[in-house]
FIKE-814703 format. One record per atom (N, C-alpha, C): residue number from 0; x, y, z. Coordinates in steps of 0.2 Angstrom, whole numbers, always signed. Example, Ala and Ser with C-alpha at 12.3 -4.5 7.8 and 13.67 -1.06 7.14 Angstrom:
2
{vonu = 0	xx = +66	yy = -28	zz = +39}
{vonu = 0	xx = +62	yy = -22	zz = +39}
{vonu = 0	xx = +66	yy = -16	zz = +39}
{vonu = 1	xx = +64	yy = -11	zz = +35}
{vonu = 1	xx = +68	yy = -5	zz = +36}
{vonu = 1	xx = +64	yy = +0	zz = +39}
***
This chain:
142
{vonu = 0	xx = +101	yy = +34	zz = +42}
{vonu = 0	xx = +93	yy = +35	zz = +41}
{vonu = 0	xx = +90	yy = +28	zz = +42}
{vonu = 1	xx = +83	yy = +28	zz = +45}
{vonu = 1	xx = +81	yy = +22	zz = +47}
{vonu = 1	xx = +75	yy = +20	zz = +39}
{vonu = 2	xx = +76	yy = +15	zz = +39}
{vonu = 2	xx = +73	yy = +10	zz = +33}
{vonu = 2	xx = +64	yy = +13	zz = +32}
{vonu = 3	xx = +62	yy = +17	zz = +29}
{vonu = 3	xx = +54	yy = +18	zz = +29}
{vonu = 3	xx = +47	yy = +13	zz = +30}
{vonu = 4	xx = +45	yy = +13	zz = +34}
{vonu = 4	xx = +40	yy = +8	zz = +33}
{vonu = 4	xx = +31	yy = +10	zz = +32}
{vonu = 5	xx = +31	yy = +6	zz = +26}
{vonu = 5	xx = +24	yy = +12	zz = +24}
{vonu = 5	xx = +19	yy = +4	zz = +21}
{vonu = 6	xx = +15	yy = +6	zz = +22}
{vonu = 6	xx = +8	yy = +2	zz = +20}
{vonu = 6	xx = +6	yy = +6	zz = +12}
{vonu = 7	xx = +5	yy = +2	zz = +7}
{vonu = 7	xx = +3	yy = +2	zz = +1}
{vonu = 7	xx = -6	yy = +3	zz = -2}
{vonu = 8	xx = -6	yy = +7	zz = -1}
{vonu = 8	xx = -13	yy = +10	zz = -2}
{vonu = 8	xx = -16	yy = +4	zz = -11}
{vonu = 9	xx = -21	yy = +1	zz = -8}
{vonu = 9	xx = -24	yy = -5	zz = -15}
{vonu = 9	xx = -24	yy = +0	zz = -22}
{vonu = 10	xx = -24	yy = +7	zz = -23}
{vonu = 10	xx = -26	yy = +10	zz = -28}
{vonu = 10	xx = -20	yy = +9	zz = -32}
{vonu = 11	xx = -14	yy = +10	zz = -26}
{vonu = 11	xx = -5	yy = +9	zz = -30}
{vonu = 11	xx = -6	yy = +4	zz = -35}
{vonu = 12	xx = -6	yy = -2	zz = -31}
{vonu = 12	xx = -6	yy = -7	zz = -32}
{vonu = 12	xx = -9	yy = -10	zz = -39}
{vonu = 13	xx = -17	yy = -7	zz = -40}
{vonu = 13	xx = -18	yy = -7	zz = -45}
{vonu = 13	xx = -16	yy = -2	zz = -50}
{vonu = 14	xx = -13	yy = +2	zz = -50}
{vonu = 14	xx = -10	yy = +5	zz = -53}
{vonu = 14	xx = -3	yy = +5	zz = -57}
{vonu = 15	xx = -1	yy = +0	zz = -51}
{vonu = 15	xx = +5	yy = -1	zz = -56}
{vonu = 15	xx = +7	yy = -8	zz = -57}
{vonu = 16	xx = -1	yy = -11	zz = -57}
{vonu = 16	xx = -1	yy = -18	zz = -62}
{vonu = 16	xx = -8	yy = -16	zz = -70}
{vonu = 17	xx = -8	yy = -11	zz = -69}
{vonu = 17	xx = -11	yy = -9	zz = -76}
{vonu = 17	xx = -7	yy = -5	zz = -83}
{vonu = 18	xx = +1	yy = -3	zz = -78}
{vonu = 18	xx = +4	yy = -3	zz = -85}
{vonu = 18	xx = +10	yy = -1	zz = -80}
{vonu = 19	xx = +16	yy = -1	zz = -84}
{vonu = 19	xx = +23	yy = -2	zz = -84}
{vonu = 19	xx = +28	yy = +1	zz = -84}
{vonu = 20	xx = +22	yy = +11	zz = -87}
{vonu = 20	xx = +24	yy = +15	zz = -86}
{vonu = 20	xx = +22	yy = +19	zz = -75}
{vonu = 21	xx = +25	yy = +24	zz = -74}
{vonu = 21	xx = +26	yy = +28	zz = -70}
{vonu = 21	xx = +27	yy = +25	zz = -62}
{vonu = 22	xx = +24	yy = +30	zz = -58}
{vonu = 22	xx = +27	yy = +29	zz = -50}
{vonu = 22	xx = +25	yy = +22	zz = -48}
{vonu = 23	xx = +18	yy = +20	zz = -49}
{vonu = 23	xx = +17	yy = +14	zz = -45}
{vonu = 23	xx = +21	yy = +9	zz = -48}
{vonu = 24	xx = +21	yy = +8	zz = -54}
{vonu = 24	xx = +25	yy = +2	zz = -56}
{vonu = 24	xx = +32	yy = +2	zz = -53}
{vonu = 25	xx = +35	yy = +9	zz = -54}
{vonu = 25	xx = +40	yy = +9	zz = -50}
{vonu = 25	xx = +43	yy = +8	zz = -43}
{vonu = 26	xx = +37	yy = +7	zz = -37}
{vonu = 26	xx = +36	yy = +6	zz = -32}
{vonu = 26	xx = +36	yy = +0	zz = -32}
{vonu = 27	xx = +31	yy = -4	zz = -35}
{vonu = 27	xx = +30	yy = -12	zz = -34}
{vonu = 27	xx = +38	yy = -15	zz = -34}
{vonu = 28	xx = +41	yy = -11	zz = -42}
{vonu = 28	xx = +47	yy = -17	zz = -42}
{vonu = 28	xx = +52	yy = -17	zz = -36}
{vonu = 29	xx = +50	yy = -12	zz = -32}
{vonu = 29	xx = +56	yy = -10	zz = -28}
{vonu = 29	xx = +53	yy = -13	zz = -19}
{vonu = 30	xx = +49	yy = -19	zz = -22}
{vonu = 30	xx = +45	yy = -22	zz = -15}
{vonu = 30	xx = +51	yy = -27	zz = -15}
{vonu = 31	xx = +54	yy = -29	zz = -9}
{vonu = 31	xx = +53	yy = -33	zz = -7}
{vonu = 31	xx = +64	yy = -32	zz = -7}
{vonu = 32	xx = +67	yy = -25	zz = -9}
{vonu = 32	xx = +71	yy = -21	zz = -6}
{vonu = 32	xx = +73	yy = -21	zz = -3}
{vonu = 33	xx = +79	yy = -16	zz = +1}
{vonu = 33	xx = +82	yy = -16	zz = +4}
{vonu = 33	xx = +79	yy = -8	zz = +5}
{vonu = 34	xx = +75	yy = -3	zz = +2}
{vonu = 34	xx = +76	yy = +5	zz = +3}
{vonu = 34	xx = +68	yy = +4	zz = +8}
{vonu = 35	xx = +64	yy = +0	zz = +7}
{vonu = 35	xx = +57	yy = +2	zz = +13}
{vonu = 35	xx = +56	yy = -6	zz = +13}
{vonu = 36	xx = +51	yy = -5	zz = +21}
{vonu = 36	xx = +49	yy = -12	zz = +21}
{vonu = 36	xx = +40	yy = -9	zz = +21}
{vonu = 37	xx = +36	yy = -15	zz = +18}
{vonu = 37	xx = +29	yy = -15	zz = +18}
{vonu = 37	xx = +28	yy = -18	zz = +23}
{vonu = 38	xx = +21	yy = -17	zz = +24}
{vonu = 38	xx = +16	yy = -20	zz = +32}
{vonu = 38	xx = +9	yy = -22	zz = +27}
{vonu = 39	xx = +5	yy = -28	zz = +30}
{vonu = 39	xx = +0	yy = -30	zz = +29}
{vonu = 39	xx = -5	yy = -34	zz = +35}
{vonu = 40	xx = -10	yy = -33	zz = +34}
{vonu = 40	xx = -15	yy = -36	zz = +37}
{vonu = 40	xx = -18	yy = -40	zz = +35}
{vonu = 41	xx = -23	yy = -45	zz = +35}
{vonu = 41	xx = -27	yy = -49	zz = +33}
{vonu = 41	xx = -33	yy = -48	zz = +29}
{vonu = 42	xx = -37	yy = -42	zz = +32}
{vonu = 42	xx = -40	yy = -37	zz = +28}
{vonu = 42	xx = -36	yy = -34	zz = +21}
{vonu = 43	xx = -30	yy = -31	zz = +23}
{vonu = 43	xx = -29	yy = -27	zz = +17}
{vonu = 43	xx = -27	yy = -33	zz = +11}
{vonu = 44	xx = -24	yy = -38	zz = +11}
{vonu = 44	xx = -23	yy = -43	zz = +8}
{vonu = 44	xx = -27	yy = -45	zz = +5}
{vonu = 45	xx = -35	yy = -47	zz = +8}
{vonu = 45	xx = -41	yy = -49	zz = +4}
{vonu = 45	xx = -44	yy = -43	zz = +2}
{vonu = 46	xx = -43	yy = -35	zz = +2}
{vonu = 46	xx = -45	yy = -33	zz = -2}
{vonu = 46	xx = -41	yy = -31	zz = -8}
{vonu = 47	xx = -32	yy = -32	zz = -8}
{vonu = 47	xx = -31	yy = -33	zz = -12}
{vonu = 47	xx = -33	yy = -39	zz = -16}
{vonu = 48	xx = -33	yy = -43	zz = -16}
{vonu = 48	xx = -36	yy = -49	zz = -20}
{vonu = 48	xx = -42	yy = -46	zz = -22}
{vonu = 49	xx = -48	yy = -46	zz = -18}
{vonu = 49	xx = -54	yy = -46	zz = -22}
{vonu = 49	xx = -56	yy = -39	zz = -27}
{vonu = 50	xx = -50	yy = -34	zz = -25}
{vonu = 50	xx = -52	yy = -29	zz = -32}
{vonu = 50	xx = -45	yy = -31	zz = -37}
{vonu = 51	xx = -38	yy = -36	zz = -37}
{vonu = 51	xx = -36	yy = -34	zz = -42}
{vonu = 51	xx = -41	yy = -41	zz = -46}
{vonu = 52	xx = -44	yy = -45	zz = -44}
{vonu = 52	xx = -46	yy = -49	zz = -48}
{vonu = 52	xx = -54	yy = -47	zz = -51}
{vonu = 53	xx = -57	yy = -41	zz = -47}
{vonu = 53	xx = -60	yy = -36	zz = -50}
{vonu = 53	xx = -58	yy = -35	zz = -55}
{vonu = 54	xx = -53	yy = -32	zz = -55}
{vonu = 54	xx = -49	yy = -28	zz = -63}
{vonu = 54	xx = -46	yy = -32	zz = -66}
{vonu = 55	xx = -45	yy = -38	zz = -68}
{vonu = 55	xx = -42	yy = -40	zz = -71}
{vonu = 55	xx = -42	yy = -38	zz = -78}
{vonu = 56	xx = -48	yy = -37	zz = -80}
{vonu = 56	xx = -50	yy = -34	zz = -87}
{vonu = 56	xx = -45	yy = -28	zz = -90}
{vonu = 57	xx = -44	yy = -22	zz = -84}
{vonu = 57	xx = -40	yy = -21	zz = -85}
{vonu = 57	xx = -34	yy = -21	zz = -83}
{vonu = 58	xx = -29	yy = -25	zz = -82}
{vonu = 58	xx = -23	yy = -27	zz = -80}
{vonu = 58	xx = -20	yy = -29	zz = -87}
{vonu = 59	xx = -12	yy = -30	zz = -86}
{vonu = 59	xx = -8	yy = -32	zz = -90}
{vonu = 59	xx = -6	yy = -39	zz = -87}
{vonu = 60	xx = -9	yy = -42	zz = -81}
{vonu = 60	xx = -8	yy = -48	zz = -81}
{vonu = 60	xx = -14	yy = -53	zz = -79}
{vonu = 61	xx = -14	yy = -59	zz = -78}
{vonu = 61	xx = -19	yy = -63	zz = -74}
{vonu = 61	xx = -21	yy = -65	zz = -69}
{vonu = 62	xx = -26	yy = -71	zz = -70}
{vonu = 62	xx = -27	yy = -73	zz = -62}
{vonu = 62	xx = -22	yy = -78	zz = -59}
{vonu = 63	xx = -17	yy = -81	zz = -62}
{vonu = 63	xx = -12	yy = -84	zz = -57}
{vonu = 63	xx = -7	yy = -80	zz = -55}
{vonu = 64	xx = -6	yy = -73	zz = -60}
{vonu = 64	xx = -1	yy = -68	zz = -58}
{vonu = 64	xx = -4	yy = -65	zz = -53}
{vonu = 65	xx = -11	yy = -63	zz = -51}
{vonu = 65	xx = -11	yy = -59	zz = -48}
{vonu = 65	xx = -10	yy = -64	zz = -39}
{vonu = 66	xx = -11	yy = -69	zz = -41}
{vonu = 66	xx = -9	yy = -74	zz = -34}
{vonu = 66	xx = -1	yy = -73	zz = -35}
{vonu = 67	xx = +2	yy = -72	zz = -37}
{vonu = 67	xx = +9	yy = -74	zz = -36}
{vonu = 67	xx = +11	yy = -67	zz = -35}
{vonu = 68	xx = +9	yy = -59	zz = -38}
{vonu = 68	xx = +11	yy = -53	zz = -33}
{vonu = 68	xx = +8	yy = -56	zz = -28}
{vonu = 69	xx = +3	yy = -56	zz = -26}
{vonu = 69	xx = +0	yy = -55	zz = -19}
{vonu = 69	xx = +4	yy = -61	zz = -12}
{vonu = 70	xx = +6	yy = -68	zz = -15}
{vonu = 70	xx = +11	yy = -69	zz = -13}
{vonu = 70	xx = +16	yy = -68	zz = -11}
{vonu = 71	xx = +20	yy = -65	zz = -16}
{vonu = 71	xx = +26	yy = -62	zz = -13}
{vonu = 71	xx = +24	yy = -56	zz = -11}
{vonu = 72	xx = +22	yy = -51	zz = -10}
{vonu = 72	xx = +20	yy = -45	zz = -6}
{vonu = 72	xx = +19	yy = -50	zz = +1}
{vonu = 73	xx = +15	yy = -54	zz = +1}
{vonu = 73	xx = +15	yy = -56	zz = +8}
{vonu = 73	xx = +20	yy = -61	zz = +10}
{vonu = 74	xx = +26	yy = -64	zz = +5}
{vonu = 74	xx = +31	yy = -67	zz = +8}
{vonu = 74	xx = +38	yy = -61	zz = +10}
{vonu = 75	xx = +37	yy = -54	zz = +7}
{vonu = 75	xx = +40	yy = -52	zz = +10}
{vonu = 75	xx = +39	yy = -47	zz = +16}
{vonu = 76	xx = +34	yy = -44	zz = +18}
{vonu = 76	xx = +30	yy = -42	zz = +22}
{vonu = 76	xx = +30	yy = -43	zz = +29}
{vonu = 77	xx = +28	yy = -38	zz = +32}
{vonu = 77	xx = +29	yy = -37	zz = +41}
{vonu = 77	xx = +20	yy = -39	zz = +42}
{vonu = 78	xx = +21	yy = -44	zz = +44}
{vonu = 78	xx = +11	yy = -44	zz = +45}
{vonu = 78	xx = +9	yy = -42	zz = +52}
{vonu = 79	xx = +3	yy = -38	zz = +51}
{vonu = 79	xx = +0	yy = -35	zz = +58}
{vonu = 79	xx = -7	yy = -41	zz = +59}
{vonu = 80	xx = -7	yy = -38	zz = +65}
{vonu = 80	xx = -17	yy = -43	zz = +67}
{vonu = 80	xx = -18	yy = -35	zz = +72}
{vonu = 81	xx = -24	yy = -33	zz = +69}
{vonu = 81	xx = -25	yy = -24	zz = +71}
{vonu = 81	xx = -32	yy = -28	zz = +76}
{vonu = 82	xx = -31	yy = -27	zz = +82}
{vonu = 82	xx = -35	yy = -28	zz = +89}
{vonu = 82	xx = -37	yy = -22	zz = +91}
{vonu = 83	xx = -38	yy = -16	zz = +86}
{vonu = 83	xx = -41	yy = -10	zz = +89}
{vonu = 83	xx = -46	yy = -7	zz = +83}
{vonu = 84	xx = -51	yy = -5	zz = +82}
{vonu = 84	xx = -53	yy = -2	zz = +79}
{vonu = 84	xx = -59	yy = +8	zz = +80}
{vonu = 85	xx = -55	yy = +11	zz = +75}
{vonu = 85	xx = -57	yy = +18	zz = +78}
{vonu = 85	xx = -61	yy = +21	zz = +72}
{vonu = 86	xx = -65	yy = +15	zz = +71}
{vonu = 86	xx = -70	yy = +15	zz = +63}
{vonu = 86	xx = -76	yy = +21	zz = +68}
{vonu = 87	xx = -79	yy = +24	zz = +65}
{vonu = 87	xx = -76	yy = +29	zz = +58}
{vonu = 87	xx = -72	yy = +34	zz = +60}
{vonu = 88	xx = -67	yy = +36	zz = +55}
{vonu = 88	xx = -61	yy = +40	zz = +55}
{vonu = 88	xx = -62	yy = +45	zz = +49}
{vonu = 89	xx = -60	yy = +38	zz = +44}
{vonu = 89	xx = -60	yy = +43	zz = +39}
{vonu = 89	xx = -66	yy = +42	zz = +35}
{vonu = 90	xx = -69	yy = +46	zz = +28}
{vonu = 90	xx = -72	yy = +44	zz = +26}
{vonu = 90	xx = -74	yy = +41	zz = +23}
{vonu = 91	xx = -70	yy = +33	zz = +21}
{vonu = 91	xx = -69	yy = +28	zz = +19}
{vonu = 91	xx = -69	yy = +20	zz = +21}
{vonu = 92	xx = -73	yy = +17	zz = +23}
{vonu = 92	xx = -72	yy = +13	zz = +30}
{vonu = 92	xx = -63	yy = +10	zz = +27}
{vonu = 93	xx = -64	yy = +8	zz = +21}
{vonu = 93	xx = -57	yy = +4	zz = +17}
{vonu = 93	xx = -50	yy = +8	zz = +18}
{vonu = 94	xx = -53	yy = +16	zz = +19}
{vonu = 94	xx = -46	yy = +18	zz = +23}
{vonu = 94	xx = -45	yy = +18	zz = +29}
{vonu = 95	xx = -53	yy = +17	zz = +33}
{vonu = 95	xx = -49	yy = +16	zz = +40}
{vonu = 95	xx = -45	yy = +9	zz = +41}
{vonu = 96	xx = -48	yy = +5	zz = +36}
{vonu = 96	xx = -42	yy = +0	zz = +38}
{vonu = 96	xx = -35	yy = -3	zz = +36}
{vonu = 97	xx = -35	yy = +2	zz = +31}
{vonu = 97	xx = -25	yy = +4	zz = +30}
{vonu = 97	xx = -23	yy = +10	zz = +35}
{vonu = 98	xx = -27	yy = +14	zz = +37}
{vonu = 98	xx = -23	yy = +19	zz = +42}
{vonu = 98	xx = -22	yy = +14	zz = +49}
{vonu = 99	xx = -29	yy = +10	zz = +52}
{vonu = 99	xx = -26	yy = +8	zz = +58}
{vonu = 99	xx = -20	yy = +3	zz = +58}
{vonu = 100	xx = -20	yy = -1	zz = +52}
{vonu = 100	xx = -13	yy = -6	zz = +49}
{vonu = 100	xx = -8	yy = +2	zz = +50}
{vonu = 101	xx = -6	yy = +6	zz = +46}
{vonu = 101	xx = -2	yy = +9	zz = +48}
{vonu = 101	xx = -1	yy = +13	zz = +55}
{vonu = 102	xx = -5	yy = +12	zz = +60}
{vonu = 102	xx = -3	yy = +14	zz = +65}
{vonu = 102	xx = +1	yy = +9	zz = +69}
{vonu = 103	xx = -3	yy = +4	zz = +68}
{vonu = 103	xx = -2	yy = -4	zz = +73}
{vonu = 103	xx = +6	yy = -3	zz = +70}
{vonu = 104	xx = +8	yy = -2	zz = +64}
{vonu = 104	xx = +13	yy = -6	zz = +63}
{vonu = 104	xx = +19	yy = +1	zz = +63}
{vonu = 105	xx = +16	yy = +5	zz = +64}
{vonu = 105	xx = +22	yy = +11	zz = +66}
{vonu = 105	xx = +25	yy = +15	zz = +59}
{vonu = 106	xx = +21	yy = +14	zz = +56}
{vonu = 106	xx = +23	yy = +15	zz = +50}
{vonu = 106	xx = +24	yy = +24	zz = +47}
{vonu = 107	xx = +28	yy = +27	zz = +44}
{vonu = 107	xx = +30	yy = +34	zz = +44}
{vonu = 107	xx = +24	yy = +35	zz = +38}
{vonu = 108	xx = +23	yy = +30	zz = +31}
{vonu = 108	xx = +18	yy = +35	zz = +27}
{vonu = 108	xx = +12	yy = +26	zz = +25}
{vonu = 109	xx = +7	yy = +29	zz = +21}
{vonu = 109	xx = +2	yy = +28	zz = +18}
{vonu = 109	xx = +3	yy = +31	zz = +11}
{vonu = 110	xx = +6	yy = +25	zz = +7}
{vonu = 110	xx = +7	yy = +27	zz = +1}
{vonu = 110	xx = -1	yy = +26	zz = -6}
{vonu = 111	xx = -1	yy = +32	zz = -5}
{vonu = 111	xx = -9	yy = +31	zz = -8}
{vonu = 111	xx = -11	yy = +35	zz = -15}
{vonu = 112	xx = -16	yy = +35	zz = -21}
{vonu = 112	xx = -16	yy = +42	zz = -26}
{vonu = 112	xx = -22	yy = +47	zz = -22}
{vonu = 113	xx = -23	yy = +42	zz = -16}
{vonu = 113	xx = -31	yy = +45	zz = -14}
{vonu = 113	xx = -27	yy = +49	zz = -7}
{vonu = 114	xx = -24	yy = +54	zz = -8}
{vonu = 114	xx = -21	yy = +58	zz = -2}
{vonu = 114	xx = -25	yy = +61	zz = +1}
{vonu = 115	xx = -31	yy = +65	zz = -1}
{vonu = 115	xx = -36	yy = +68	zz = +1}
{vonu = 115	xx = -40	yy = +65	zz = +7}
{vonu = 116	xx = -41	yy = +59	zz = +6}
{vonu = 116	xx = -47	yy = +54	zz = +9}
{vonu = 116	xx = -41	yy = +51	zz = +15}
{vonu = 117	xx = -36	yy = +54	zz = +17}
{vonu = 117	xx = -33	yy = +54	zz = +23}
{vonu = 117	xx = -29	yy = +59	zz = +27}
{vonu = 118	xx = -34	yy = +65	zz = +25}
{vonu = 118	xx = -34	yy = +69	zz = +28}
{vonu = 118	xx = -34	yy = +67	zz = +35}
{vonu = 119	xx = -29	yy = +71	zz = +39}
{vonu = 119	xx = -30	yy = +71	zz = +46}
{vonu = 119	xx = -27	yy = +66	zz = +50}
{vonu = 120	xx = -22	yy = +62	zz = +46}
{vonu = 120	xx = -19	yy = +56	zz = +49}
{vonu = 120	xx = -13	yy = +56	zz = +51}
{vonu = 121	xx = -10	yy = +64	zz = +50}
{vonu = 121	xx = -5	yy = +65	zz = +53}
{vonu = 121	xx = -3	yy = +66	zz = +61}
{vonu = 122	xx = -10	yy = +68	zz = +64}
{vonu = 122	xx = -13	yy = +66	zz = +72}
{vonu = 122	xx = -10	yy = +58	zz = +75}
{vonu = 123	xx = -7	yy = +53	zz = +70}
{vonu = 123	xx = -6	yy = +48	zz = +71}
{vonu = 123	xx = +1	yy = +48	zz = +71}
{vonu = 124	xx = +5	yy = +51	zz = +65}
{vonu = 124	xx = +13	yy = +50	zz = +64}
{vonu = 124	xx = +14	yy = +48	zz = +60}
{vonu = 125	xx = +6	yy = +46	zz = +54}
{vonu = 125	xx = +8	yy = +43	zz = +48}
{vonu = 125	xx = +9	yy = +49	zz = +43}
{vonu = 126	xx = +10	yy = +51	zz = +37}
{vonu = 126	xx = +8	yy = +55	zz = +31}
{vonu = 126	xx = +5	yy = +50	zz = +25}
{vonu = 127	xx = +0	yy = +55	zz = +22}
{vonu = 127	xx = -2	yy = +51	zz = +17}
{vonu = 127	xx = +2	yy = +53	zz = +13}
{vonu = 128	xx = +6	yy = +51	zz = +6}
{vonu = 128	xx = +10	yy = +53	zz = +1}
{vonu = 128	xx = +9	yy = +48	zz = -7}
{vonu = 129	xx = +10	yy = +51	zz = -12}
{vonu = 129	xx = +7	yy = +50	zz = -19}
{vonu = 129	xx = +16	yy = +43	zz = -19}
{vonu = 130	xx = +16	yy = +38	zz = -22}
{vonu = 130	xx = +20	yy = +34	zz = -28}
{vonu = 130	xx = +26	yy = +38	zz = -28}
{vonu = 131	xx = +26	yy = +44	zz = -31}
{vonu = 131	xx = +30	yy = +49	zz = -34}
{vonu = 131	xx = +34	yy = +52	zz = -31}
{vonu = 132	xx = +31	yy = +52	zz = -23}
{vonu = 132	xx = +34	yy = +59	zz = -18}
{vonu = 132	xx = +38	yy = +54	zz = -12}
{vonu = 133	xx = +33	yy = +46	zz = -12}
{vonu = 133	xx = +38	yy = +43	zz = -10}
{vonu = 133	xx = +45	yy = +42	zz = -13}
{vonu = 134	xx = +43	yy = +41	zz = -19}
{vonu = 134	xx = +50	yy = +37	zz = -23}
{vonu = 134	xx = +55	yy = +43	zz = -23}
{vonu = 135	xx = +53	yy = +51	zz = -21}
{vonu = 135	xx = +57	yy = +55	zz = -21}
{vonu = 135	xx = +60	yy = +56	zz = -15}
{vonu = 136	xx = +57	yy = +54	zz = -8}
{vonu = 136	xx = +60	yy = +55	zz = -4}
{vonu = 136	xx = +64	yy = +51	zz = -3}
{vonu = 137	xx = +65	yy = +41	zz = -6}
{vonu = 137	xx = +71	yy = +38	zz = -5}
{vonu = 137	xx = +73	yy = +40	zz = -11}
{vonu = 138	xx = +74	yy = +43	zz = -14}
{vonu = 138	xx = +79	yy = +44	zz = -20}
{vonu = 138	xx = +78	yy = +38	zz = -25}
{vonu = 139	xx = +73	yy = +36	zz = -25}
{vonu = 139	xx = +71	yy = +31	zz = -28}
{vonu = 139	xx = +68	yy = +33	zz = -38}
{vonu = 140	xx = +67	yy = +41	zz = -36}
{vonu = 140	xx = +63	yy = +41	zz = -45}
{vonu = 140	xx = +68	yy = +41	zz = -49}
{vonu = 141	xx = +67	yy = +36	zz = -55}
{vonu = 141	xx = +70	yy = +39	zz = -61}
{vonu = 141	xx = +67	yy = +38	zz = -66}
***
């Protein structure tokens, strides 16, 4: 069975740096594994940056932690530079720019809690899927 490659939708992310319990946290710790590989962009990167450091108020960690996740997500990562753009797609411009990274990068899901607002992105090859439903399909939840 081939390695899943999915892009991490920023709500995960903060999500599973706001507590320690459930799917996202359990996602994050499993970055940088052997069961999926992440893809990013330049875009997705600065906005992860500019909303966890938005949130830090509500986070469990700080601002040199949130530089040292966002580090290693990008030292372990497949990086794109996305030369196409099909803006507007979804209702979201911030999703269009996770769905065309998950296109460019071939990627099977869009790990997101906002499934709704990628409707339609099946058309592509991608599935939009919850923290949860990933970790279930690599045998990942416990």
């Amino acid at each position: 069975m081939p390695i899943p490659q999915i892009v991490i939708d920023t709500n995960v992310i903060v999500a599973g740096l706001r507590s320690r319990n459930g799917s996202a946290f359990r996602l994050l710790s499993l970055v940088g594994g052997k069961q999926f590989n992440i893809h990013l962009s330049v875009p997705l990167v600065l906005e992860y940056e500019y909303v966890l450091l938005r949130e830090l108020p509500n986070l469990t960690i700080n601002a040199t932690d949130v530089q040292d996740v966002i580090n290693f997500h990008c030292s372990v990562a497949t990086h794109h530079q996305i030369f196409f753009l099909w803006r507007p797609y979804l209702r979201d411009p911030q999703d269009d720019m996770v769905l065309e990274l998950a296109v460019k990068a071939g990627c099977d899901n869009v790990v997101t809690y906002n499934t709704r607002d990628f409707t339609g992105i099946e058309r592509f090859g991608v599935s939009a899927v919850t923290p949860a439903t990933f970790l279930e399909s690599i045998r990942a939840l416990s």
